[in-house]
C-alpha positions in Angstrom: 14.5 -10.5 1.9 16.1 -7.7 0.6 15.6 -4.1 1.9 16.6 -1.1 -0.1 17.8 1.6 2.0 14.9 3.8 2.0 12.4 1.1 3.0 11.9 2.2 6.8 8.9 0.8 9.2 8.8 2.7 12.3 6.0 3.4 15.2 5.8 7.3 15.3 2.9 6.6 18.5 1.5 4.5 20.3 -1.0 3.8 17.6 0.8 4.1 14.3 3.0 2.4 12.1 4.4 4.2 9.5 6.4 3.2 6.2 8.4 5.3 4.0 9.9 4.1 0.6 12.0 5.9 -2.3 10.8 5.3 -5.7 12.7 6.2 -9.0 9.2 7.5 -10.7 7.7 10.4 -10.9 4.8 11.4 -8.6 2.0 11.2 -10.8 2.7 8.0 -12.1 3.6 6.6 -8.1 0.3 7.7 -7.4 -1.6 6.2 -10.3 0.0 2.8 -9.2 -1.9 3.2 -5.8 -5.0 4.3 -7.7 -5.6 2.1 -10.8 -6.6 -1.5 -10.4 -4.8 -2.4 -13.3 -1.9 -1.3 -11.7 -2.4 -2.3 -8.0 -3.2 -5.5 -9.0 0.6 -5.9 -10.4 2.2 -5.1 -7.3 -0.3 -5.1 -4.2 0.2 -8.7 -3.3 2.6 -9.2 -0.2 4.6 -12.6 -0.5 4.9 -14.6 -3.4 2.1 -16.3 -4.5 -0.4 -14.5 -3.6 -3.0 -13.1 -6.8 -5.3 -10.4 -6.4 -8.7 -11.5 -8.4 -10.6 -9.0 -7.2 -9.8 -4.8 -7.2 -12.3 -2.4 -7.0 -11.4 1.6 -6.7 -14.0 4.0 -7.1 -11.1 7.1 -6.6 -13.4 10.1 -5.0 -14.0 11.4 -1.2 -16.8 8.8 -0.2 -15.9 6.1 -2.7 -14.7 2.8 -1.5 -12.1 0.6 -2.4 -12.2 -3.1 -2.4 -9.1 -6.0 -2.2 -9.7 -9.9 -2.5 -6.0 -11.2 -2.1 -5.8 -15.6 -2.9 -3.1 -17.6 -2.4 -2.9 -19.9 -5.2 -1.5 -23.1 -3.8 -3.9 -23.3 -0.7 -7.4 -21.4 -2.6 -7.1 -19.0 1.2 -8.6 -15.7 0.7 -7.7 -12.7 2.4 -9.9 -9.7 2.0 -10.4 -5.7 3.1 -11.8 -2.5 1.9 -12.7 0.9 2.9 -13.6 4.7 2.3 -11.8 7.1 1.5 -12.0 10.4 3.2 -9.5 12.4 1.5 -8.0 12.7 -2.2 -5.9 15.4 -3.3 -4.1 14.2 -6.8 -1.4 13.5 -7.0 -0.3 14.3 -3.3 -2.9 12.8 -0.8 -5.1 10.0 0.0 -6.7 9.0 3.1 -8.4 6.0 3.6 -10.6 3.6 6.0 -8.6 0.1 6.2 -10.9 -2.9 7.4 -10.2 -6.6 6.8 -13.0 -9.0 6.2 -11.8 -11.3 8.8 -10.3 -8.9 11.4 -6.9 -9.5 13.0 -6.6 -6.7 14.8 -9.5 -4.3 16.4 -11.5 -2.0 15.1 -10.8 0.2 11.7 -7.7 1.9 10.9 -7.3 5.0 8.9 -4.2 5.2 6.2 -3.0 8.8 5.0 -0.5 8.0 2.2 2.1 10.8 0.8 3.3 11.2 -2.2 6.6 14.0 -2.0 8.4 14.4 -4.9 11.9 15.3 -4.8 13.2 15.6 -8.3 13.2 12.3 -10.1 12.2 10.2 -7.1 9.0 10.3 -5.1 9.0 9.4 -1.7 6.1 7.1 -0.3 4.9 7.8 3.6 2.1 5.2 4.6 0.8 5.8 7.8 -1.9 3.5 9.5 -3.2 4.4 12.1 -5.1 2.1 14.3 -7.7 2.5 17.3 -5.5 1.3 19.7 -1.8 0.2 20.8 -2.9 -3.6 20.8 -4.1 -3.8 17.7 -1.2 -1.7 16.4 1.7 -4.0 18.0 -1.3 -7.0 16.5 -0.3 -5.6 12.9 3.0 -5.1 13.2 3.5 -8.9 14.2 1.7 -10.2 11.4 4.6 -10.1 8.8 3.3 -7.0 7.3 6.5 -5.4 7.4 7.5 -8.5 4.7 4.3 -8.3 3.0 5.2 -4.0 2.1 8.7 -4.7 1.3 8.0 -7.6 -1.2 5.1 -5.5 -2.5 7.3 -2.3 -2.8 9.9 -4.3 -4.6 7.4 -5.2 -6.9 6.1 -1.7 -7.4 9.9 -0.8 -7.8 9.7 -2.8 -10.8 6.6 -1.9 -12.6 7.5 1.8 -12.0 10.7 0.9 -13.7 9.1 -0.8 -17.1 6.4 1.7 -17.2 9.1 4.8 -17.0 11.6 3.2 -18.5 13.5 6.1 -21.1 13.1 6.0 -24.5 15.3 4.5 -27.0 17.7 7.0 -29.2 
């Protein structure tokens, strides 16, 4: 797979992963893609083939969010959810991260960023987990893949939805 350049997946502790991505967009409109479902359903979906039938975000401090990820060829489900604990628009969000069927221990906490730096916004996911195992756990699970095909799509919805006008 293809990696742009600013697609980056390092472990900042013991505990974290964290993944940065450049994005042609402005911030506002980055941020609604990670906060709409009709947006996060277009590009939130890891490897091809993958749908995502079921998106639930109720966007406020104490409101959860809900995933239901199926991949269409075999009918396996894959699904997670969580809290979030902070919001600040278009900037911030941190959230609870727990899969229905847990692969690694415990519940993590992401803290997205959303910096803008002039016509591009920069992406900073950082999930933090409750322990080195079940960091090292997520980090073998392809989940490095599953961003960067997801980011490639979000690459590309940003693009149609920002695209200039016509002259």
């Amino acid at each position: 797979m293809f990696y742009p350049e600013s697609f980056q997946v390092s472990t900042p502790s013991d505990c974290e992963i964290l993944i940065t991505r450049d994005f042609a967009a402005p911030r506002q409109l980055v941020f609604d893609a990670f906060t709409k479902p009709e947006l996060v359903r277009r590009w939130l979906l890891g490897p091809d083939g993958w749908t995502m039938p079921v998106c639930e975000i109720d966007l406020r401090v104490g409101g959860a969010y809900r995933y239901l990820w199926r991949k269409e060829t075999t009918g396996m489900e894959m699904g997670m959810g969580g809290v979030f604990r902070e919001i600040v628009v278009p900037r911030l969000l941190v959230a609870t991260e727990q899969f229905d069927e847990a692969w690694y221990a415990g519940e993590a906490i992401d803290t997205t960023i959303f910096l803008e730096n002039g016509a591009t916004t920069r992406v900073e996911l950082t999930v933090l987990y409750e322990s080195k195992e079940a960091r090292d756990t997520a980090a073998r699970s392809g989940m490095e893949q599953g961003m960067a095909a997801g980011y490639s799509r979000l690459e590309a919805l940003l693009s149609s939805l920002h695209a200039p006008e016509s002259l």
